[in-house]
C-alpha positions as CSV (number, residue, x, y, z in Angstrom):
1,X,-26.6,10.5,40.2
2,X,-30.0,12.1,38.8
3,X,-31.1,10.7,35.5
4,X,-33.8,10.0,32.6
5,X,-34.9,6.3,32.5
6,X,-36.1,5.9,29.0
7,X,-38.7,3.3,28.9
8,X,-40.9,2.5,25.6
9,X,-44.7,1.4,26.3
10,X,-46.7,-0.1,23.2
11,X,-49.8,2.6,23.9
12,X,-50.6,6.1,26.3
13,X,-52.3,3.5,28.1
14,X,-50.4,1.4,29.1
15,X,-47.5,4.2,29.3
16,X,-49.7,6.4,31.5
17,X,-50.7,3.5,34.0
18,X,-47.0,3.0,34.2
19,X,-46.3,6.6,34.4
20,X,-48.4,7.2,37.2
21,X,-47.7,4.1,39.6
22,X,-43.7,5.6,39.3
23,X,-44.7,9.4,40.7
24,X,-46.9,8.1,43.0
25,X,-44.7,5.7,44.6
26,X,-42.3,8.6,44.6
27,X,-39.9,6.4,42.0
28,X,-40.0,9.2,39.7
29,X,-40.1,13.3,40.2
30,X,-42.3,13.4,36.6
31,X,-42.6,11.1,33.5
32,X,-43.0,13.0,30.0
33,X,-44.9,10.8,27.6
34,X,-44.6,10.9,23.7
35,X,-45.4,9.3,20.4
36,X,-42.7,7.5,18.2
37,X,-42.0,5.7,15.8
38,X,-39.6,2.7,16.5
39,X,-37.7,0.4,13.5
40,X,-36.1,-2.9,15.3
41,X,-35.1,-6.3,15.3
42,X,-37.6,-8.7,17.2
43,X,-36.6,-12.3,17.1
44,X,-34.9,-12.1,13.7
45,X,-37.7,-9.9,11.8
46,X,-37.6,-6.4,11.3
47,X,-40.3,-4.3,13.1
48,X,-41.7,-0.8,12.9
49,X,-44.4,0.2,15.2
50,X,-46.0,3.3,16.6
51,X,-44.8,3.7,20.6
52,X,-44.5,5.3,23.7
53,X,-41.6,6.8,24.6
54,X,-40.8,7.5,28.2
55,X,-38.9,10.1,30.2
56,X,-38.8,9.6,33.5
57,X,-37.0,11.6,35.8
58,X,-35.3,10.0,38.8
59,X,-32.0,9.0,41.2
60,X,-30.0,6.3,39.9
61,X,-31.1,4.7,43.3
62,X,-34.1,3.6,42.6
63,X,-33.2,2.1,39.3
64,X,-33.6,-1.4,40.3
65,X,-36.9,-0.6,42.0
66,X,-38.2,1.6,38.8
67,X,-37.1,-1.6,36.5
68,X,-39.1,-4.3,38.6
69,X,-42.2,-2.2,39.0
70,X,-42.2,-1.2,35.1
71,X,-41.9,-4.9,34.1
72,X,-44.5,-5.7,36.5
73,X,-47.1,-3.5,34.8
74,X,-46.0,-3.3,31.1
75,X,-47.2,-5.4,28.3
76,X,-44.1,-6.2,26.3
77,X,-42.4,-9.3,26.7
78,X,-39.0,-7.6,27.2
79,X,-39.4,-3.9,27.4
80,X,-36.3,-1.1,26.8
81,X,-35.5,0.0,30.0
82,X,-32.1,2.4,29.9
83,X,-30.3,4.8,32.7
84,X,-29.3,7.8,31.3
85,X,-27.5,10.0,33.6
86,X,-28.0,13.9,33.5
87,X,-26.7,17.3,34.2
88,X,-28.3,20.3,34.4
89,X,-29.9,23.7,36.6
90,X,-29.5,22.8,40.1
91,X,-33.0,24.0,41.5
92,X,-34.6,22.1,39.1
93,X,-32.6,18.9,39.6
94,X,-32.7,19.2,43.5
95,X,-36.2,19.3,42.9
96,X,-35.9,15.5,41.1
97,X,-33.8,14.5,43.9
98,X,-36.4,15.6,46.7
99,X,-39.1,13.9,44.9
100,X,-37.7,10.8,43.6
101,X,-36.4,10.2,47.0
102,X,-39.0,7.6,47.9
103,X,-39.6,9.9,51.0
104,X,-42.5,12.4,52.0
105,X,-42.0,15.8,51.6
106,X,-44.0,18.2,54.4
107,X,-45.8,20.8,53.0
């Protein structure tokens, strides 16, 4: 199944390091990168904060892999990391598939 993994980073930097590492490693097809505004709980205070917020565009398969190289690189002690499956135009979703597929493409 093709999905978004929604991932919040606490700056572009951090977000764009992660961003990067998960198209080049072919984990991800593309990673969109915005600015938010986040209002939580964090052990028992509430927080708001200016984030990252994450889109990035893969195969449920390489969840696991996607989750253990994000928390690898980001700076949050527990960072939101949620599968969100998707439907939509097949070119552009077979395009996703080919190249979050972990697999060379010829060119």
């Amino acid at each position: 199944m093709l999905g978004i993994v929604y991932i919040t980073a606490g700056n572009m930097k951090n977000a764009s390091q992660i961003a990067r590492e998960l198209v080049s490693k072919r984990l991800a097809a593309c990673v969109n990168m915005f600015p938010v505004s986040s209002v939580y709980r964090w052990k028992e205070e509430i927080e708001e904060d200016n984030e990252i917020a994450m889109f990035v565009k893969t195969d449920s398969s390489r969840f696991e892999e996607i989750t253990k190289l994000v928390k690898s690189l980001h700076t949050y002690e527990m960072p939101a990391i949620e599968f969100w499956g998707i439907e939509g135009e097949k070119e552009y979703l077979d395009w996703v598939h080919v190249n979050s597929s972990g697999e060379e493409t010829k060119k």
